[in-house]
VOKOL-385067 format. One record per residue (C-alpha): residue number from 1; x, y, z. Coordinates in pm, 1 decimal, always signed. Layout:
N
[tifi NUM; [X; Y; Z]]
...
***
This chain:
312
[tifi 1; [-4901.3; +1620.7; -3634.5]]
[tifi 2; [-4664.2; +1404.3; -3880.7]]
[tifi 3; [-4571.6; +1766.6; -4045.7]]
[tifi 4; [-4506.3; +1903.3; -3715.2]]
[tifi 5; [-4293.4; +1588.8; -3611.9]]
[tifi 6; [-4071.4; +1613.1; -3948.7]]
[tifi 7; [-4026.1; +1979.1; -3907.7]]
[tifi 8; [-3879.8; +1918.7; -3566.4]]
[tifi 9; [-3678.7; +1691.8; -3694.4]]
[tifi 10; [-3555.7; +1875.1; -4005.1]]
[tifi 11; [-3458.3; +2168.9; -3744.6]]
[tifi 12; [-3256.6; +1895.1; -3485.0]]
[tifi 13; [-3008.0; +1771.0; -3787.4]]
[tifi 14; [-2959.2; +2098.8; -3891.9]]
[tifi 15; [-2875.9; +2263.1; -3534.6]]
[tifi 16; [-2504.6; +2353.2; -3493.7]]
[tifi 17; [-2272.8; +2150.4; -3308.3]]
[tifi 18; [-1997.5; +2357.4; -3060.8]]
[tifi 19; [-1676.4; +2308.3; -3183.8]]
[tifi 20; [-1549.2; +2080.8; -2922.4]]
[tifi 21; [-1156.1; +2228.4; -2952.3]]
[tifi 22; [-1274.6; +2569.7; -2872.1]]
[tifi 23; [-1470.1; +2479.4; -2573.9]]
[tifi 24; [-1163.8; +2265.3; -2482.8]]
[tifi 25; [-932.8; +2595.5; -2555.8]]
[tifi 26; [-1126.1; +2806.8; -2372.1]]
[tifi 27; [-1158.5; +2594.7; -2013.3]]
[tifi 28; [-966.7; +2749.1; -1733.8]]
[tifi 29; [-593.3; +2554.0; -1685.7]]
[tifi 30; [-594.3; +2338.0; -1340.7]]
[tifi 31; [-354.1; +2557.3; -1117.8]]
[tifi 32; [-330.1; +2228.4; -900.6]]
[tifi 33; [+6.0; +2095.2; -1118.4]]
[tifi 34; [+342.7; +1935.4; -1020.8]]
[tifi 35; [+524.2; +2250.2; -933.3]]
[tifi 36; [+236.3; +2402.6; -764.5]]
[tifi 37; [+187.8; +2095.9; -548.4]]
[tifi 38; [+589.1; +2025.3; -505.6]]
[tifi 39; [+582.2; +2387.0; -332.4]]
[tifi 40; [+318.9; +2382.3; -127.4]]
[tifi 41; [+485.5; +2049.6; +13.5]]
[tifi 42; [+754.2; +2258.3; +82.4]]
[tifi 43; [+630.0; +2521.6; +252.7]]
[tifi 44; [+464.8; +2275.7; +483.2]]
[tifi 45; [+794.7; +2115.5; +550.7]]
[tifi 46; [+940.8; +2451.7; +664.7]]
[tifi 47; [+645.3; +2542.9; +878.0]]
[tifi 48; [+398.4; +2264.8; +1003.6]]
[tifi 49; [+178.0; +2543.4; +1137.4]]
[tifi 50; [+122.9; +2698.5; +798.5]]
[tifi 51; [-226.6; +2789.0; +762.2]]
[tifi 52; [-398.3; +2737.8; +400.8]]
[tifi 53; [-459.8; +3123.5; +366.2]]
[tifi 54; [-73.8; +3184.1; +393.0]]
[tifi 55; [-11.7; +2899.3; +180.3]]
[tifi 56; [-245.5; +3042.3; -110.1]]
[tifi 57; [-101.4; +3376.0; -41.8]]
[tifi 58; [+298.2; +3248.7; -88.2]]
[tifi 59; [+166.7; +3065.8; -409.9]]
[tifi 60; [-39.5; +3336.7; -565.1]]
[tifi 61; [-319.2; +3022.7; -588.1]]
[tifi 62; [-707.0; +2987.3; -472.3]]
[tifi 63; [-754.8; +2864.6; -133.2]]
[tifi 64; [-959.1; +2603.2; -285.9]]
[tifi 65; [-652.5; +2507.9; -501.0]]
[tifi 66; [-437.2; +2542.2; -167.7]]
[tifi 67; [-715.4; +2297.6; +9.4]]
[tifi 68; [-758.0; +2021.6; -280.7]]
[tifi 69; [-364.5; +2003.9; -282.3]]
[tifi 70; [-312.6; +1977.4; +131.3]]
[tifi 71; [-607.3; +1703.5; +138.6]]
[tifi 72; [-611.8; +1517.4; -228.3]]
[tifi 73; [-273.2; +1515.6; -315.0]]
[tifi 74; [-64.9; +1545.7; -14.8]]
[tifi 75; [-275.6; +1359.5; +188.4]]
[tifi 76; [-251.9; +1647.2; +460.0]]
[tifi 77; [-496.9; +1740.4; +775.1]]
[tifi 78; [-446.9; +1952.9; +1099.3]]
[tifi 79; [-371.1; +1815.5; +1411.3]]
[tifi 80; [-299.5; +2040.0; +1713.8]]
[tifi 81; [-247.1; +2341.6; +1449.2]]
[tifi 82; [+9.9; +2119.5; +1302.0]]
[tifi 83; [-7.4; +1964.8; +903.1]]
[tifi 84; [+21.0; +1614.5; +975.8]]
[tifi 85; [-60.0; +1301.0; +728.4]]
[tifi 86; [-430.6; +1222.4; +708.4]]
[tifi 87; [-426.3; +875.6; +773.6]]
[tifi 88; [-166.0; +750.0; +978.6]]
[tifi 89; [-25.9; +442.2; +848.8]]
[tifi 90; [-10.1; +70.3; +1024.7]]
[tifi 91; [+350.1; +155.0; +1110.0]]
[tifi 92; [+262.4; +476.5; +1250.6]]
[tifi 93; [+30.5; +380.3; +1430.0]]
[tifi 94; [+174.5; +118.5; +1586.7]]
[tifi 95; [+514.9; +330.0; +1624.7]]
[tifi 96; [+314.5; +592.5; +1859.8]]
[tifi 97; [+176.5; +348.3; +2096.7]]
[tifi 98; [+461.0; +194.7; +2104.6]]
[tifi 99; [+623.0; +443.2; +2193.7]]
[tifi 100; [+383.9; +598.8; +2466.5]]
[tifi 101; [+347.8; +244.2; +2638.1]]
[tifi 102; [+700.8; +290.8; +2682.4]]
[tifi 103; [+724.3; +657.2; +2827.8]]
[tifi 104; [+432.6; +539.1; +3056.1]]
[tifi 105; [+627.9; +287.6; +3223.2]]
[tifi 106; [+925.6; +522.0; +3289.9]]
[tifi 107; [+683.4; +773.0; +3466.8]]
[tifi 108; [+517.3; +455.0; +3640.7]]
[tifi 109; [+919.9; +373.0; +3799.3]]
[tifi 110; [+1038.3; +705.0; +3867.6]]
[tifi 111; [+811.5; +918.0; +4092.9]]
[tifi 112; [+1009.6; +1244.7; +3952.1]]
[tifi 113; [+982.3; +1185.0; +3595.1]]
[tifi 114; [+747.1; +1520.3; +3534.0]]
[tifi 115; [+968.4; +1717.5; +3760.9]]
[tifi 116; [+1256.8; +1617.5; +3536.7]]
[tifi 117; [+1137.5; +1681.4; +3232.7]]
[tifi 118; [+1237.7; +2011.6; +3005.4]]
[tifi 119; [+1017.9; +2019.6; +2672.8]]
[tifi 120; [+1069.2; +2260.5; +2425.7]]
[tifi 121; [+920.5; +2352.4; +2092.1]]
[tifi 122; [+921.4; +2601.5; +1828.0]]
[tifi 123; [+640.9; +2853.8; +1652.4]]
[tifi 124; [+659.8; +3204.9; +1471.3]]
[tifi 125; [+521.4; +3467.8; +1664.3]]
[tifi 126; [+405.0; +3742.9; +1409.3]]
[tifi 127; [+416.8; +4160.6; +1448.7]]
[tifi 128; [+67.3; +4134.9; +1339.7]]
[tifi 129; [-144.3; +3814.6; +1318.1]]
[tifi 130; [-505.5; +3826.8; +1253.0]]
[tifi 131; [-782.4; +3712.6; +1500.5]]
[tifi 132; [-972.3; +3416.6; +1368.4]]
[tifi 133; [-1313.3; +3441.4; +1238.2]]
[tifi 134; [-1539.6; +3245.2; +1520.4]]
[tifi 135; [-1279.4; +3511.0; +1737.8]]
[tifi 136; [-1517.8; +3833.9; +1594.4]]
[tifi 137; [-1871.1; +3661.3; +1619.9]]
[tifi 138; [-2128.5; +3822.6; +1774.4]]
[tifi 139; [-2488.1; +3803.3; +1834.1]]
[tifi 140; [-2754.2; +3966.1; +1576.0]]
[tifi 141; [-3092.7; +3950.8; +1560.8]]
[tifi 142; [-3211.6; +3786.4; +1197.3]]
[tifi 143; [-3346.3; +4100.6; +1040.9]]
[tifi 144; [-3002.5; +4240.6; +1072.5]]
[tifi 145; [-2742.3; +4229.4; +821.2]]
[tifi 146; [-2444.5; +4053.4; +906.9]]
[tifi 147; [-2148.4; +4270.8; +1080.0]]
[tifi 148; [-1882.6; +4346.1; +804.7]]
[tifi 149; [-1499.4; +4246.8; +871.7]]
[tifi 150; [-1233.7; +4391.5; +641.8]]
[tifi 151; [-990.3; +4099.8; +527.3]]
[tifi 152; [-651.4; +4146.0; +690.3]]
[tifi 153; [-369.5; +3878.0; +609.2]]
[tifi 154; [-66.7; +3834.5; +856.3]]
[tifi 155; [+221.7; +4064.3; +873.6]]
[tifi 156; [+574.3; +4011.8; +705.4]]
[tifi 157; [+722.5; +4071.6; +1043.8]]
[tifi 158; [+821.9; +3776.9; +1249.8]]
[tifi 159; [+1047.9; +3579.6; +1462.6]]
[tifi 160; [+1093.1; +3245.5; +1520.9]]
[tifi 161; [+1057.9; +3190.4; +1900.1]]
[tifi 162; [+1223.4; +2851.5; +2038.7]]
[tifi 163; [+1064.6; +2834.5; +2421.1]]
[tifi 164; [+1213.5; +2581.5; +2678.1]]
[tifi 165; [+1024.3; +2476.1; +2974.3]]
[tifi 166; [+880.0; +2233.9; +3267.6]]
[tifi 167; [+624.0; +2232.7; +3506.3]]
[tifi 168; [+761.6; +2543.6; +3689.4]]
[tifi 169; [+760.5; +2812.0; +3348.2]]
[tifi 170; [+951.7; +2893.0; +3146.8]]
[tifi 171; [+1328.7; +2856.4; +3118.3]]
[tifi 172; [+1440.7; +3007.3; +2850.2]]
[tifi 173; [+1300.1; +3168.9; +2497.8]]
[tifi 174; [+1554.1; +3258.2; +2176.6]]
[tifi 175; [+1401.7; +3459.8; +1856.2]]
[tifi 176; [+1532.9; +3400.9; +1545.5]]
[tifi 177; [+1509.5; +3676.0; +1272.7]]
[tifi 178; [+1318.3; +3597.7; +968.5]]
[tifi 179; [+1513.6; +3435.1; +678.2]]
[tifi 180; [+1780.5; +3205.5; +922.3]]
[tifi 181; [+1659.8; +2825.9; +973.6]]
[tifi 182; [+1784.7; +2648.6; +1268.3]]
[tifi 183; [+2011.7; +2457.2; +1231.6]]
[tifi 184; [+2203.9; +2139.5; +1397.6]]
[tifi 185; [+2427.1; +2368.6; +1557.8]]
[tifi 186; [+2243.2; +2655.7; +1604.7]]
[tifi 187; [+2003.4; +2406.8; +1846.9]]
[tifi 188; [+2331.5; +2261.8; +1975.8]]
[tifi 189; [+2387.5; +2644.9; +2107.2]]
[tifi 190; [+2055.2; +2680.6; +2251.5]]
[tifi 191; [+2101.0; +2338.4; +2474.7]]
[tifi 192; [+2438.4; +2499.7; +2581.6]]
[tifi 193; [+2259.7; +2789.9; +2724.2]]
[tifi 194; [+1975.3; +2578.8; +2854.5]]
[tifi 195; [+2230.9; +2415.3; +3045.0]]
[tifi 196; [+2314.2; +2774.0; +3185.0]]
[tifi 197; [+1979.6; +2854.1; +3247.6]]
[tifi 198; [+1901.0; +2546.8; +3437.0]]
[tifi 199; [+2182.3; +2584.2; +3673.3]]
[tifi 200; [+2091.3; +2962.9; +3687.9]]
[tifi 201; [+1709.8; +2901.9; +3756.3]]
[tifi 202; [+1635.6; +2525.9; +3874.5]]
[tifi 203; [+1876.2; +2470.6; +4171.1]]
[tifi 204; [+1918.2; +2047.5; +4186.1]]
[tifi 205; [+1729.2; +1974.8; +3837.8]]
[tifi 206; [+2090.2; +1882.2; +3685.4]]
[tifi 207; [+2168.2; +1656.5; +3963.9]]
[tifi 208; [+1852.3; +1464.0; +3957.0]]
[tifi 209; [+1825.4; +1417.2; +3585.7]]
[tifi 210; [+1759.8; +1622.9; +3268.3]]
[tifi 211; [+1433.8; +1423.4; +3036.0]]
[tifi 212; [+1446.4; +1665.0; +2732.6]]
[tifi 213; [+1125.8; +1631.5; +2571.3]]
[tifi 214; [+1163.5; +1751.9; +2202.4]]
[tifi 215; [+990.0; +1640.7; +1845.6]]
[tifi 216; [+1243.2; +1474.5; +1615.8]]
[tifi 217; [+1259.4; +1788.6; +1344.7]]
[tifi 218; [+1572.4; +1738.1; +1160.0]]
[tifi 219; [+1789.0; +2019.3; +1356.9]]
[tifi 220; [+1698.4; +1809.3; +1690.2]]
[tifi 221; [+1789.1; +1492.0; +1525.6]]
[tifi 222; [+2116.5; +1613.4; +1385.8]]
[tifi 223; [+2387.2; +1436.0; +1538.1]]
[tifi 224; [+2608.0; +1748.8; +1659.4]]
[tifi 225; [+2258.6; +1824.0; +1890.4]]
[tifi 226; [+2214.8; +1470.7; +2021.2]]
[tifi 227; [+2602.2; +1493.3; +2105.5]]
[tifi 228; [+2563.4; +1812.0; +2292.1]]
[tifi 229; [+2267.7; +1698.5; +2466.6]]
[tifi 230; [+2460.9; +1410.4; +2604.8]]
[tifi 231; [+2706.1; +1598.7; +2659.6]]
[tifi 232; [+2479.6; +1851.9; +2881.9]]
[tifi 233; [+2389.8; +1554.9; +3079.0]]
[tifi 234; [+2032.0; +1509.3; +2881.5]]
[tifi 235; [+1834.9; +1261.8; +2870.7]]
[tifi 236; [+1629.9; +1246.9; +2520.2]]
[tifi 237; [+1294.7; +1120.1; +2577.4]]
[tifi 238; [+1141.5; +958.1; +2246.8]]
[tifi 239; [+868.9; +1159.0; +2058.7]]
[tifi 240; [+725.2; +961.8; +1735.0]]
[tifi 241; [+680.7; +1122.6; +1432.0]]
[tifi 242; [+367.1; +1319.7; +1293.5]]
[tifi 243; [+274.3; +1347.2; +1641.9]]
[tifi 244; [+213.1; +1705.2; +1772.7]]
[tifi 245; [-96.1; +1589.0; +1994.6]]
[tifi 246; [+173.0; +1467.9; +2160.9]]
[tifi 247; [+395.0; +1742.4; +2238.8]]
[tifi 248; [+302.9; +2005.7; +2503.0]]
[tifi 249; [+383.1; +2266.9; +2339.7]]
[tifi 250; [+153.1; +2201.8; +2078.6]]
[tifi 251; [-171.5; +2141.8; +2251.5]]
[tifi 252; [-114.4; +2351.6; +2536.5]]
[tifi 253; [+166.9; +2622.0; +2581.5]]
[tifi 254; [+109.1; +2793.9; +2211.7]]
[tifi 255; [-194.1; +2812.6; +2135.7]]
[tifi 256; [-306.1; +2953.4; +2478.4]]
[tifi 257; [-35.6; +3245.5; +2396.9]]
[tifi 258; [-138.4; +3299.1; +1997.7]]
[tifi 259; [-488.6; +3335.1; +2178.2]]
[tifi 260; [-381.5; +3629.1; +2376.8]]
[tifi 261; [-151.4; +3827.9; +2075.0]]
[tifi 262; [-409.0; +3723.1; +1797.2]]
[tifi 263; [-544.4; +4044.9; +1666.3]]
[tifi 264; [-327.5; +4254.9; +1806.8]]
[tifi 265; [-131.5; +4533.1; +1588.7]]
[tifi 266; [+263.5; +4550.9; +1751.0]]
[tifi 267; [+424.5; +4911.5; +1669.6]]
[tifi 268; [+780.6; +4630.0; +1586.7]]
[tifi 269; [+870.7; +4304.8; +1604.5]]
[tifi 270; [+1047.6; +4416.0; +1960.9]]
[tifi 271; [+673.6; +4483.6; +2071.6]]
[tifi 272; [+524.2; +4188.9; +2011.5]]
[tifi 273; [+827.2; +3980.7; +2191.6]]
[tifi 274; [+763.4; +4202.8; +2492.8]]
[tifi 275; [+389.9; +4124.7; +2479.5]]
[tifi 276; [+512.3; +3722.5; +2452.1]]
[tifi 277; [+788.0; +3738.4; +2761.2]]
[tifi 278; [+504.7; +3926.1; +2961.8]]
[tifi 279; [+206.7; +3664.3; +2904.0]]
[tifi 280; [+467.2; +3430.3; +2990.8]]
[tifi 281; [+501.9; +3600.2; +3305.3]]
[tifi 282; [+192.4; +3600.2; +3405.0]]
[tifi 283; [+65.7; +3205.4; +3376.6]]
[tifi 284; [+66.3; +3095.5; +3717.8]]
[tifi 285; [+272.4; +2747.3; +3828.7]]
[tifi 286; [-48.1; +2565.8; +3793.8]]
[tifi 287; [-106.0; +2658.3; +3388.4]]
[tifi 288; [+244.2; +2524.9; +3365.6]]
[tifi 289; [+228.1; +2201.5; +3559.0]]
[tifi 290; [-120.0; +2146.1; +3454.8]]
[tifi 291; [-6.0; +2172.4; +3055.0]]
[tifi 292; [+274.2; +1975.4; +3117.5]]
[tifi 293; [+89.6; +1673.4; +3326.6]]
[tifi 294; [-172.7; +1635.0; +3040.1]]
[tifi 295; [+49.2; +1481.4; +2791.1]]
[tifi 296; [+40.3; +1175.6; +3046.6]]
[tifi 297; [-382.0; +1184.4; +2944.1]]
[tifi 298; [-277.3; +1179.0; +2593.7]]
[tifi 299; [-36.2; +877.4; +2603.6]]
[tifi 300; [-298.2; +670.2; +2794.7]]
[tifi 301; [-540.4; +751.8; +2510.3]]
[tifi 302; [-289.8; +723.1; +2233.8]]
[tifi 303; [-231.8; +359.6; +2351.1]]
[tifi 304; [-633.7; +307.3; +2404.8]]
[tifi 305; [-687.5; +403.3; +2055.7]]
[tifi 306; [-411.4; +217.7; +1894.4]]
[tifi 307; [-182.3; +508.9; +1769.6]]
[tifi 308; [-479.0; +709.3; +1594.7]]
[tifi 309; [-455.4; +1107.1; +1677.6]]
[tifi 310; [-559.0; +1238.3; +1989.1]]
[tifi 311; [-763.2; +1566.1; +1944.1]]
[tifi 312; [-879.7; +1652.7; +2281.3]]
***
């Protein structure tokens, strides 16, 4: 046994070490770096609704990558189909109970407050945008394989739609090509027409009161808007920040319509904004007023829960 014991021994001081520089040489390089995660933030900043697949498809990176920079470094999640911050802060917190006590006291004193109120948001609507995967499920018995689905990504094709309306429908829609950004003035323009629209569409709405219900993106904030929108006889109700649950739009109005075009392969861009104007069309008064009254739901529970998110 002692032989056997020095042998094995002999055999463990001679075995080769790995040269620790190759093996350090030859791990993969961390695609989750500075510049990587400095555009990603900005792709999120120009469209909240990103999803992670487009993300990792702009940046030529992993999904995973895409994920572990949205969640670990940007401190990102998805609320209402919207990138929001993970953890709301104190301040925020406190900010959007705040400021729903406050828009719950103005409906409490004014028995028209929903019938004056115009809200209006924005999302890209897409020539071709993929269903989602729980969209294609189907039943199978478990000898079966599974059903195979080709991977399709979202076409280059799209249009930015800005959509005004209340608890009647819709107003008024604008599509902006691909490439523009809108702008301070180029929302200053669409309140202008609102105006027109109003006047064309809600006989007396002007003369009781205009409650524009918008989120406070930076071309909404910019001071040439807020000038026209006083000037248009507006009212701006507040919205706080990070705070799609909150907005109408958001929870109720798109993603009932991206529902409806999801999966669906438009011959143009022209094609899928008919398809858009005609499932407009055909939501009854009731999907409208309905939508519109639940945000009153969601400021109760925002208060209840002390500013946290409000998922359902």
């Amino acid at each position: 046994m002692n032989k056997v014991r020095r042998c094995r021994a002999l055999l463990s001081r001679r075995r080769i070490r790995p040269d620790r520089s190759i093996s350090l040489r030859c791990r993969p390089t961390s695609v989750v770096t500075e510049k990587n995660v400095s555009t990603v933030e900005g792709l999120v900043k120009q469209d909240r609704r990103i999803t992670v697949k487009q993300l990792a498809s702009e940046t030529r990176i992993s999904v995973g990558s895409v994920e572990k920079i949205l969640h670990d470094h940007l401190n990102l999640n998805k609320v209402s189909a919207r990138w929001v911050p993970r953890l709301l802060t104190a301040d925020q917190k406190k900010e959007r109970a705040d400021c729903c006590k406050h828009l719950l006291r103005l409906e409490a004193n004014d028995d028209l407050f929903f019938q004056k109120i115009v809200t209006m948001d924005e999302t890209w609507i897409y020539q071709f945008d993929p269903e989602p995967k729980n969209a294609s499920m189907q039943w199978k018995r478990p000898s079966s394989p599974p059903p195979k689905k080709a991977k399709v990504t979202q076409s280059s094709g799209k249009v930015m739609l800005s959509c005004f309306w209340d608890c009647e429908g819709i107003i008024m829609t604008d599509y902006m090509e691909k490439g523009k950004t809108i702008t301070g003035e180029y929302y200053s323009g669409l309140l202008k027409r609102l105006r027109s629209e109003l006047v064309r569409r809600r006989r007396g709405k002007l003369r009781n009161g205009v409650l524009l219900l918008h989120d406070n993106a930076p071309a909404h904030r910019a001071r040439q808007a807020v000038e026209t929108a006083d000037q248009c006889g507006y009212e701006i109700l507040p919205h706080p920040p990070y705070s799609p649950d909150l907005a109408p739009s958001d929870f109720c109005l798109f993603p009932n319509l991206k529902k409806s075009i999801k999966g669906r392969r438009f011959e143009d861009i022209e094609d899928a904004i008919s398809a858009v104007e005609e499932w407009f069309q055909a939501q009854n008064d009731t999907f409208y007023s309905q939508g519109l009254l639940k945000v009153k739901d969601r400021w109760q529970k925002c208060v209840t829960m002390q500013g946290d998110y409000v998922e359902k």
